[in-house]
MOPAC internal coordinates of N, CA, C and O (Angstrom, degrees):
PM7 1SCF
backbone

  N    0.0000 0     0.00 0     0.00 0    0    0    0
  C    1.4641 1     0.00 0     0.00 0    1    0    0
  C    1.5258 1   109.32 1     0.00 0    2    1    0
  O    1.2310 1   122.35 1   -48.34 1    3    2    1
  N    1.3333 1   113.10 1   131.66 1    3    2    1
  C    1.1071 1   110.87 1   176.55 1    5    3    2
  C    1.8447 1   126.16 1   -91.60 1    6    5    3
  O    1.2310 1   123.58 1   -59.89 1    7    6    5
  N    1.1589 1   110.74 1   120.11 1    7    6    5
  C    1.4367 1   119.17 1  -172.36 1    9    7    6
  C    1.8013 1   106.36 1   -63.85 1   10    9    7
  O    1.2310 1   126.51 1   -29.35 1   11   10    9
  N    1.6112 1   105.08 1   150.65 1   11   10    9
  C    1.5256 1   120.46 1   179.50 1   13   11   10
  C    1.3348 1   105.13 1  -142.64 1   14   13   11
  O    1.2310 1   127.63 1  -155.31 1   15   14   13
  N    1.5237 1   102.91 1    24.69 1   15   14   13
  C    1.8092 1    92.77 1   168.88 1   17   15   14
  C    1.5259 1    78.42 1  -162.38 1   18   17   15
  O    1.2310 1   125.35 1   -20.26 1   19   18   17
  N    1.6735 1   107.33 1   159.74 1   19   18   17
  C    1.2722 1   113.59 1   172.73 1   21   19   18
  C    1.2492 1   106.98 1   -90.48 1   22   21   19
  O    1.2310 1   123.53 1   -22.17 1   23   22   21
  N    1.1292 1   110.84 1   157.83 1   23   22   21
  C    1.8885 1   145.61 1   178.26 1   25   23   22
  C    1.7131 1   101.82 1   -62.89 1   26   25   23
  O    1.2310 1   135.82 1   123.35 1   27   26   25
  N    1.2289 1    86.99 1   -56.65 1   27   26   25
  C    1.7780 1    96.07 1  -160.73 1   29   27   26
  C    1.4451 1   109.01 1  -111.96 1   30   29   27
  O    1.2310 1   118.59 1  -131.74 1   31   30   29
  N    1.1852 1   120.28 1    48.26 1   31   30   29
  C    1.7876 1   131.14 1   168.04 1   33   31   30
  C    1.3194 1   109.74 1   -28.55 1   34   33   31
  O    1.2310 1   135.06 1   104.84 1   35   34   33
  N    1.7066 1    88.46 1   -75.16 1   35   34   33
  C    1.7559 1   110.37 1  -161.63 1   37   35   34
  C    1.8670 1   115.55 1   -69.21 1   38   37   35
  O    1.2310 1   126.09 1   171.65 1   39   38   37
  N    1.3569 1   105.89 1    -8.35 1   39   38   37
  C    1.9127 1   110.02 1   155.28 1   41   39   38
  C    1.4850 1    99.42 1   -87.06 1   42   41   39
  O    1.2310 1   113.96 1   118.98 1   43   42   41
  N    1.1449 1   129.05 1   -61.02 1   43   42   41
  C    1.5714 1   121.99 1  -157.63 1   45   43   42
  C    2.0066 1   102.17 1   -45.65 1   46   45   43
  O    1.2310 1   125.85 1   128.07 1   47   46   45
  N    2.1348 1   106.37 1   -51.93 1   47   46   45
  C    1.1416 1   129.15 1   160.75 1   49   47   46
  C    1.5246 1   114.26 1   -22.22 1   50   49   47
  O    1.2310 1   122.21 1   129.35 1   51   50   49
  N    1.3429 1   113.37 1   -50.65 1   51   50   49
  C    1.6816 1   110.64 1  -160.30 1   53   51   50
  C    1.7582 1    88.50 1   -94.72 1   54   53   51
  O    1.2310 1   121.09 1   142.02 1   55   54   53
  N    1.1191 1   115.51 1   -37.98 1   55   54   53
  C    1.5113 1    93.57 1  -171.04 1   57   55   54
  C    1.1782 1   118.27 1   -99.18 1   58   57   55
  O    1.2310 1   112.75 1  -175.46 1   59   58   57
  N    1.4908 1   131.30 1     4.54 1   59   58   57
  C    1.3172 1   134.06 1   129.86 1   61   59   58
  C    1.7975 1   118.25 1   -39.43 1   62   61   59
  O    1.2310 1   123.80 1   125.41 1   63   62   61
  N    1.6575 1   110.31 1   -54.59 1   63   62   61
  C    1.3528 1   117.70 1   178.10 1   65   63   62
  C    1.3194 1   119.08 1   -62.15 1   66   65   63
  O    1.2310 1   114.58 1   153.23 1   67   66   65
  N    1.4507 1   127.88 1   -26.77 1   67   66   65
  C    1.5491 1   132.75 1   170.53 1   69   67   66
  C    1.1017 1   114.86 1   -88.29 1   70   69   67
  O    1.2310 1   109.51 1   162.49 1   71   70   69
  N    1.9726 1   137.27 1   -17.51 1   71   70   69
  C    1.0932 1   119.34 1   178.65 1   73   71   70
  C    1.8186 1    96.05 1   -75.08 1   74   73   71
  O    1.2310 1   129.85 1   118.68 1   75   74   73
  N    1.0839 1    98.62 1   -61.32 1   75   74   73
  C    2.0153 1   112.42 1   170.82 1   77   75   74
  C    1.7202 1    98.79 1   -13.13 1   78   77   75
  O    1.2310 1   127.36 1   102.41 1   79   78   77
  N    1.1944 1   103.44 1   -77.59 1   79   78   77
  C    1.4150 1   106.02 1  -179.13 1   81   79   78
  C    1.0961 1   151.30 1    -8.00 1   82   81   79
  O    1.2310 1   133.23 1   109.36 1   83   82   81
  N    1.9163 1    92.05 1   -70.64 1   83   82   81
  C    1.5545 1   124.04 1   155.56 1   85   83   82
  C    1.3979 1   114.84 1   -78.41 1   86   85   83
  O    1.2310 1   108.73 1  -151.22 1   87   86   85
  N    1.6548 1   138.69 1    28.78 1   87   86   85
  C    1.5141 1   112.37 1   163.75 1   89   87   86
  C    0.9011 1    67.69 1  -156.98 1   90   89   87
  O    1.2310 1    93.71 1  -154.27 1   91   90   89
  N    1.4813 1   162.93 1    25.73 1   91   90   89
  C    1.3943 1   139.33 1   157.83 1   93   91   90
  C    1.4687 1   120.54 1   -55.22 1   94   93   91
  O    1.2310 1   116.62 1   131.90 1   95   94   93
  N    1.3650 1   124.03 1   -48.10 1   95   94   93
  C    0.9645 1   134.80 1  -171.10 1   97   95   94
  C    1.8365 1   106.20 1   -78.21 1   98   97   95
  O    1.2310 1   117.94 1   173.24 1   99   98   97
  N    1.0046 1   121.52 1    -6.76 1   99   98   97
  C    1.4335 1   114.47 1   175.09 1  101   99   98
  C    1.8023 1   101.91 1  -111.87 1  102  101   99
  O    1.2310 1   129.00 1   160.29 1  103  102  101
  N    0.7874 1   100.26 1   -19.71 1  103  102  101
  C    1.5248 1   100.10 1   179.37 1  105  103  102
  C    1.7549 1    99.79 1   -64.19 1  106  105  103
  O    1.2310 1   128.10 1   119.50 1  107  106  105
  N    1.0004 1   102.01 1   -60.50 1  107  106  105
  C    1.9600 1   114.36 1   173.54 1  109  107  106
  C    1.2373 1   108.44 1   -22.70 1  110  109  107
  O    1.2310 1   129.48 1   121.27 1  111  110  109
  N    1.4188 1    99.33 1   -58.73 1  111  110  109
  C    1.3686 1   117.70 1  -136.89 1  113  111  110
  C    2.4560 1    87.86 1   -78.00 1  114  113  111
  O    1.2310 1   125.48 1   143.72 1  115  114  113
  N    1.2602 1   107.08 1   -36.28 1  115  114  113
  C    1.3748 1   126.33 1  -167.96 1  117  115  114
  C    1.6854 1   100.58 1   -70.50 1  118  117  115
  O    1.2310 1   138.18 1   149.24 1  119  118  117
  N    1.0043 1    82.38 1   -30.76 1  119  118  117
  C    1.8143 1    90.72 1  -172.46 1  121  119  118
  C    1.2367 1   119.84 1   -99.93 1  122  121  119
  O    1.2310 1   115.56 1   158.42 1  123  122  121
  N    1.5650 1   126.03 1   -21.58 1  123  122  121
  C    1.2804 1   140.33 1  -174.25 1  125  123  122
  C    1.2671 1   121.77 1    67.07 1  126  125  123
  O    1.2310 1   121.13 1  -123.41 1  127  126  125
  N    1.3876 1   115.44 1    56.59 1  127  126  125
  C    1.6387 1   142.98 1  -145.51 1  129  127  126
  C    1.4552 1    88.96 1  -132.21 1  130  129  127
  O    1.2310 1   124.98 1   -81.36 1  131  130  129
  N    1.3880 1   108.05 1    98.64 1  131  130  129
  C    2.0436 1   113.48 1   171.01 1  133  131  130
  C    1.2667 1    98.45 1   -96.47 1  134  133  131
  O    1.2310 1    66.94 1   -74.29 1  135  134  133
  N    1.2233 1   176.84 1   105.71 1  135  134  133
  C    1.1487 1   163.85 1   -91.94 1  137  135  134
  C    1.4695 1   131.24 1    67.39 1  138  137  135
  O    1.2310 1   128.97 1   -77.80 1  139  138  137
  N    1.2937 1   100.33 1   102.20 1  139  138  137
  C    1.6630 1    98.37 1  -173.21 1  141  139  138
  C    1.4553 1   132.53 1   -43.60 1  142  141  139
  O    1.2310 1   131.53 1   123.14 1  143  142  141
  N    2.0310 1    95.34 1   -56.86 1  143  142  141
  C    1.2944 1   119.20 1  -174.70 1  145  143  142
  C    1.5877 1   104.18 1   -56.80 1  146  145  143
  O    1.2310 1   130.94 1   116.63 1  147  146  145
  N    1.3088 1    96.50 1   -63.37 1  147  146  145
  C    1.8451 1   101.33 1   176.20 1  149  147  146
  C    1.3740 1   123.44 1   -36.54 1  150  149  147
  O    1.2310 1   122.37 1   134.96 1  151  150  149
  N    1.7873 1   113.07 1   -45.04 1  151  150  149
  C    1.1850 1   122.03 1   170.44 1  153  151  150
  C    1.9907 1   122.76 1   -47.26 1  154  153  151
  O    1.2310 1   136.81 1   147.12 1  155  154  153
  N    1.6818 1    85.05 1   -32.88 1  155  154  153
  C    1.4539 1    91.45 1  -167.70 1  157  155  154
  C    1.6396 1   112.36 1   -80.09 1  158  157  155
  O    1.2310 1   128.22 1   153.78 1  159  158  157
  N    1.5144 1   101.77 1   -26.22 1  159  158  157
  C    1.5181 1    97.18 1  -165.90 1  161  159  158
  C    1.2556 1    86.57 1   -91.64 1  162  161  159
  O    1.2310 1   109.13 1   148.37 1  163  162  161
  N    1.6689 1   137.96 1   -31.63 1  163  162  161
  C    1.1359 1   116.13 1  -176.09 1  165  163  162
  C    2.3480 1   135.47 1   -64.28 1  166  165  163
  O    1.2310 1   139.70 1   168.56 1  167  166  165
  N    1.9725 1    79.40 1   -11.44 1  167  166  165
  C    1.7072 1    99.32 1   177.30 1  169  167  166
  C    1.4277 1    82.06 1   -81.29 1  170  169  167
  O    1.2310 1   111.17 1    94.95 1  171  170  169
  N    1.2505 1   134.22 1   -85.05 1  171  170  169
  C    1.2534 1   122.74 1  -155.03 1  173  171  170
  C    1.5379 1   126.38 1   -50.32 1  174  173  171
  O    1.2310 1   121.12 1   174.86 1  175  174  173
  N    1.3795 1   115.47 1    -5.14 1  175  174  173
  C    1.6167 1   120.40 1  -158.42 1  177  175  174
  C    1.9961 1    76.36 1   -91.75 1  178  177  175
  O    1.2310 1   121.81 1   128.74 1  179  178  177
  N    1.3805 1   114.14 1   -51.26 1  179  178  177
  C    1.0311 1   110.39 1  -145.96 1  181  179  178
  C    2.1708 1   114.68 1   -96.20 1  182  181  179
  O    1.2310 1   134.92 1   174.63 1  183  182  181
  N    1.7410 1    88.73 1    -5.37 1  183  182  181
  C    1.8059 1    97.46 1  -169.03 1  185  183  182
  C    2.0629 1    87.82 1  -132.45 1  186  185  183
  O    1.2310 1   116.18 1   165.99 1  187  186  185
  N    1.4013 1   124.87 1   -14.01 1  187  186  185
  C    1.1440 1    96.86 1   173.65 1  189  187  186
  C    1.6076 1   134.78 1   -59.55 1  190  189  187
  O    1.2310 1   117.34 1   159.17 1  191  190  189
  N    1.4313 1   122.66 1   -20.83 1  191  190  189
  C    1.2543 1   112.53 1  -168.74 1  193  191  190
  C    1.5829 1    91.17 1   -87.78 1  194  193  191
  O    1.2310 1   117.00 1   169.62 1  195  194  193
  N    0.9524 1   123.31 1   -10.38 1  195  194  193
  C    1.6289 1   111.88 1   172.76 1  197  195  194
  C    1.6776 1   118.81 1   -82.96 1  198  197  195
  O    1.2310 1   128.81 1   147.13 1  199  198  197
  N    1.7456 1   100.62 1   -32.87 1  199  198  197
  C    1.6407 1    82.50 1   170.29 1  201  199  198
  C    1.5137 1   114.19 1   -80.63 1  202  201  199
  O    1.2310 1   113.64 1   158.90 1  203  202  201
  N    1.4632 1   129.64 1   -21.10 1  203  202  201
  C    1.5436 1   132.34 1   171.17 1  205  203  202
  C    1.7778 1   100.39 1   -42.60 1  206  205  203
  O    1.2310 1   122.44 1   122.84 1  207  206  205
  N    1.4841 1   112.92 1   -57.16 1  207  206  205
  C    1.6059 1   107.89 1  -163.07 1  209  207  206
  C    0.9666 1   103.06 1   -91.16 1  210  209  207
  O    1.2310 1   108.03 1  -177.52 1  211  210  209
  N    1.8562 1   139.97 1     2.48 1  211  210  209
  C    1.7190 1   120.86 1   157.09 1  213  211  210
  C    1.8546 1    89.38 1   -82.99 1  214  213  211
  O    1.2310 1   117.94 1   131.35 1  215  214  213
  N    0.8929 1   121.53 1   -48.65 1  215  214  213
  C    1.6143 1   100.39 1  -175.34 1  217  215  214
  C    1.6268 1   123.53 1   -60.88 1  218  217  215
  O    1.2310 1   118.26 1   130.48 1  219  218  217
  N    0.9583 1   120.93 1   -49.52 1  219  218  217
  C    1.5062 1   133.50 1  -147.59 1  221  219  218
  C    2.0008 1    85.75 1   -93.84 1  222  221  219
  O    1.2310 1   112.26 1   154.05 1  223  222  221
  N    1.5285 1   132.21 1   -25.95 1  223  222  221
  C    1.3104 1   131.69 1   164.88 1  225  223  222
  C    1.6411 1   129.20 1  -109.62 1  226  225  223
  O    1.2310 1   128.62 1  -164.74 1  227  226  225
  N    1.5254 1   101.00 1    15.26 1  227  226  225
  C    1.5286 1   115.68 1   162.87 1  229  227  226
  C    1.0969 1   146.75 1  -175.26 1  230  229  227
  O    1.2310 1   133.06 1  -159.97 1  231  230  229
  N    1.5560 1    92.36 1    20.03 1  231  230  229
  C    1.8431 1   111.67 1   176.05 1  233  231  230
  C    1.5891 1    95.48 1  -139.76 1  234  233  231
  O    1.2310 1   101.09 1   170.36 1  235  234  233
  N    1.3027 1   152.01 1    -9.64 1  235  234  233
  C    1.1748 1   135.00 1  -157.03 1  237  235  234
  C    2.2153 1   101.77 1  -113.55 1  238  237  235
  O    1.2310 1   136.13 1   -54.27 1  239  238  237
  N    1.1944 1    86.37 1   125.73 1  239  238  237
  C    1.2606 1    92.69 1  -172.26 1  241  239  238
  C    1.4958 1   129.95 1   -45.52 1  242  241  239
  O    1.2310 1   122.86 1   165.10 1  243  242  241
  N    1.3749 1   112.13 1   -14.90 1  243  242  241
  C    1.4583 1   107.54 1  -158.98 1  245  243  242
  C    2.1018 1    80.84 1  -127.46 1  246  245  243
  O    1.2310 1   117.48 1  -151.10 1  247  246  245
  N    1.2211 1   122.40 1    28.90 1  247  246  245
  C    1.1450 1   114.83 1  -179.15 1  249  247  246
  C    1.7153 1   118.53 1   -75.23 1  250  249  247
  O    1.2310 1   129.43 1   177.46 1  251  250  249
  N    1.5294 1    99.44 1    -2.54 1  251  250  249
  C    1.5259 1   101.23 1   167.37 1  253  251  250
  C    1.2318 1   135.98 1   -81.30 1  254  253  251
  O    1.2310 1   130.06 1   168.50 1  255  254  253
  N    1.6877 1    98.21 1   -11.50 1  255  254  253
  C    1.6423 1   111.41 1  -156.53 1  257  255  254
  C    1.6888 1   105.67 1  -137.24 1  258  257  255
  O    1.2310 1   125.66 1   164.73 1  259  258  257
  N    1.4815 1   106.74 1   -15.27 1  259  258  257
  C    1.5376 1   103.61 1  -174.23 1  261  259  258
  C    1.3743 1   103.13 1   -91.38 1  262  261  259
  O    1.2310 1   119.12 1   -28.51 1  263  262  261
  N    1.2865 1   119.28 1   151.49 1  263  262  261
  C    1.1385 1   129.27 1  -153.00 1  265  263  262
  C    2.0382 1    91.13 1  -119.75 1  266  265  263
  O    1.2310 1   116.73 1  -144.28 1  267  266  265
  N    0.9367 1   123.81 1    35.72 1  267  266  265
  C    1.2639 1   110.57 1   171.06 1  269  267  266
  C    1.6966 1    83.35 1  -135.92 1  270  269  267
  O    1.2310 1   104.56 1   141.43 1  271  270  269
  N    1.1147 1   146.12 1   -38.57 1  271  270  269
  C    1.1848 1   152.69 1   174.43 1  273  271  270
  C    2.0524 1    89.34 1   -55.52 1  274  273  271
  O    1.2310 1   112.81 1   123.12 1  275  274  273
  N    0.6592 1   131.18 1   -56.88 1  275  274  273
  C    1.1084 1   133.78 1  -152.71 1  277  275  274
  C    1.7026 1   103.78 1   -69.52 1  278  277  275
  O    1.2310 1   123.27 1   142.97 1  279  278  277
  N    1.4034 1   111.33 1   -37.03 1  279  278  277
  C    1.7850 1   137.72 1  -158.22 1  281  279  278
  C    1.8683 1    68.41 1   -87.43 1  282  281  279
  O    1.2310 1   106.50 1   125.18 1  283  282  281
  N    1.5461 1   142.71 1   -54.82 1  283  282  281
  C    1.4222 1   108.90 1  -160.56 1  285  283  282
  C    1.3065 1   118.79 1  -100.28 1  286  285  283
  O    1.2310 1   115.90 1  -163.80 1  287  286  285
  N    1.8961 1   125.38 1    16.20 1  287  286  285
  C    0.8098 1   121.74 1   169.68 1  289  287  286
  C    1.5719 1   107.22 1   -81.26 1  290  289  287
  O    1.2310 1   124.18 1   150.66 1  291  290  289
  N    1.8691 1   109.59 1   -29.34 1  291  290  289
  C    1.5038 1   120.60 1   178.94 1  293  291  290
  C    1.4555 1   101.76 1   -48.47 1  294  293  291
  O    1.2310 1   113.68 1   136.89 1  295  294  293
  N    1.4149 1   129.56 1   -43.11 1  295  294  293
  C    1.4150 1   122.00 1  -140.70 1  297  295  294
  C    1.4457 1   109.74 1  -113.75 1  298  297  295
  O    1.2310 1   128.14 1  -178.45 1  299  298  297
  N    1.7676 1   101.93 1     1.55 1  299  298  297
  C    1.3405 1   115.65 1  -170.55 1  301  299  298
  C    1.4979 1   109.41 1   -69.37 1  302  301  299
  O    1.2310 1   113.42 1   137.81 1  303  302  301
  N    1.4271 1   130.05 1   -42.19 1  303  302  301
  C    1.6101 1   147.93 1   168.27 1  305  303  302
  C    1.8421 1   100.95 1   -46.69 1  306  305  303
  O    1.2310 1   114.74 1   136.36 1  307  306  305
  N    1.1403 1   127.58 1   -43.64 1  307  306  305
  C    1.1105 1   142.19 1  -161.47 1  309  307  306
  C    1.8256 1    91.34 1   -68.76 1  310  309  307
  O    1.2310 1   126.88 1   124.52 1  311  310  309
  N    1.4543 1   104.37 1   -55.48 1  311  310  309
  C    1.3758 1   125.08 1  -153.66 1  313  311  310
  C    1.5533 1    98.14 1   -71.54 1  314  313  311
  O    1.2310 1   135.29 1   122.03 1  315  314  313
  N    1.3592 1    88.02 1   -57.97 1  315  314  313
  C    2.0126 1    87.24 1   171.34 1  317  315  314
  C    1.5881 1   122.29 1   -31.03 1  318  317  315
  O    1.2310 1   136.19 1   107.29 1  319  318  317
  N    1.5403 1    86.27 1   -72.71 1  319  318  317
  C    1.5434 1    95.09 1   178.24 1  321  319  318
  C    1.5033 1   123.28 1   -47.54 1  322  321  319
  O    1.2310 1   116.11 1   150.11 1  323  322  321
  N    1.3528 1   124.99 1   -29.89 1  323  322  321
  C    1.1162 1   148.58 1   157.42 1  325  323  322
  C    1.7323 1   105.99 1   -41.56 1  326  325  323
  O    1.2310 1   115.71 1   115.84 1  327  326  325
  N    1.1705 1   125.74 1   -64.16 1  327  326  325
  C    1.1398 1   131.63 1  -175.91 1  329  327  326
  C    1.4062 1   122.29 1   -57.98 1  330  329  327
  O    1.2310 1   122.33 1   145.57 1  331  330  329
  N    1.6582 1   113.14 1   -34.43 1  331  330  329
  C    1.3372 1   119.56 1  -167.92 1  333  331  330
  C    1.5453 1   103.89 1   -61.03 1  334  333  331
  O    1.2310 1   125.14 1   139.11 1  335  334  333
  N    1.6081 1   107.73 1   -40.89 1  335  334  333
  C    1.4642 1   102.99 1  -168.53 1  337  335  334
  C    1.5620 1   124.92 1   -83.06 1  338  337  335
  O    1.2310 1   125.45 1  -173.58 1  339  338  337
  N    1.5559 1   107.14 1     6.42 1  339  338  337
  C    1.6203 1   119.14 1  -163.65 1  341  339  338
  C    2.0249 1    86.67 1   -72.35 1  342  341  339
  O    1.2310 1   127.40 1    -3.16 1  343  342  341
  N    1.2358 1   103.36 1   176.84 1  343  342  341
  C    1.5185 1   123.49 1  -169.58 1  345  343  342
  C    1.5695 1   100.80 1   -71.23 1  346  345  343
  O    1.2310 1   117.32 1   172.79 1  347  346  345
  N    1.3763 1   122.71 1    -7.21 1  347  346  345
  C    1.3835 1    98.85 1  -161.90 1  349  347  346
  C    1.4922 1   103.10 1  -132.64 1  350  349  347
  O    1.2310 1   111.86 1   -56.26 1  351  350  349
  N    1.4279 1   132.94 1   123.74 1  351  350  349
  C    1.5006 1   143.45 1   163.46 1  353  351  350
  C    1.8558 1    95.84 1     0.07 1  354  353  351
  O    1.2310 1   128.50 1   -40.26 1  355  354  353
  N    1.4004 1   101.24 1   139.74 1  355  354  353
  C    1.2926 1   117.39 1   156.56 1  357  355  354
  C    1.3750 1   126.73 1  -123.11 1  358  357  355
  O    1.2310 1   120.10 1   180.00 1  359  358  357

């Protein structure tokens, strides 16, 4: 059967929330982001598809066999390249 929701949300969830954590406050500070909330959507707008494909392609248990893990390692190359051209140093 093929899965359409992940298994393991609420780990990917917490360690999404602790990487955030630990560089939030320098990310702000790099970007000139006084604002928490802003700060937050602006880490995730710009580093989430990278923590999705270190989790979901090398910490998540079922990353051999789940097929939505698999659909964001496909799209992760896409995403990269995507990134190089955004406004800000990579």
């Amino acid at each position: 059967m093929v899965e359409n929701k992940c298994t393991h949300l609420d780990e990917f969830l917490k360690c999404e929330v602790d990487i955030i954590r630990r560089h939030l406050e320098r990310h702000k500070w790099y970007n000139a982001i006084p604002d928490e909330a802003e700060g937050n959507a602006d880490f995730i707008n710009k580093y989430g598809w990278l923590m999705r494909e270190l989790y979901c392609g090398y910490a998540c248990p079922n990353r051999e066999t789940c097929d939505l893990g698999i659909k964001v390692n496909i799209t992760s190359e896409a995403a990269a390249n995507t990134a190089r051209y955004q406004d800000h140093p990579m």
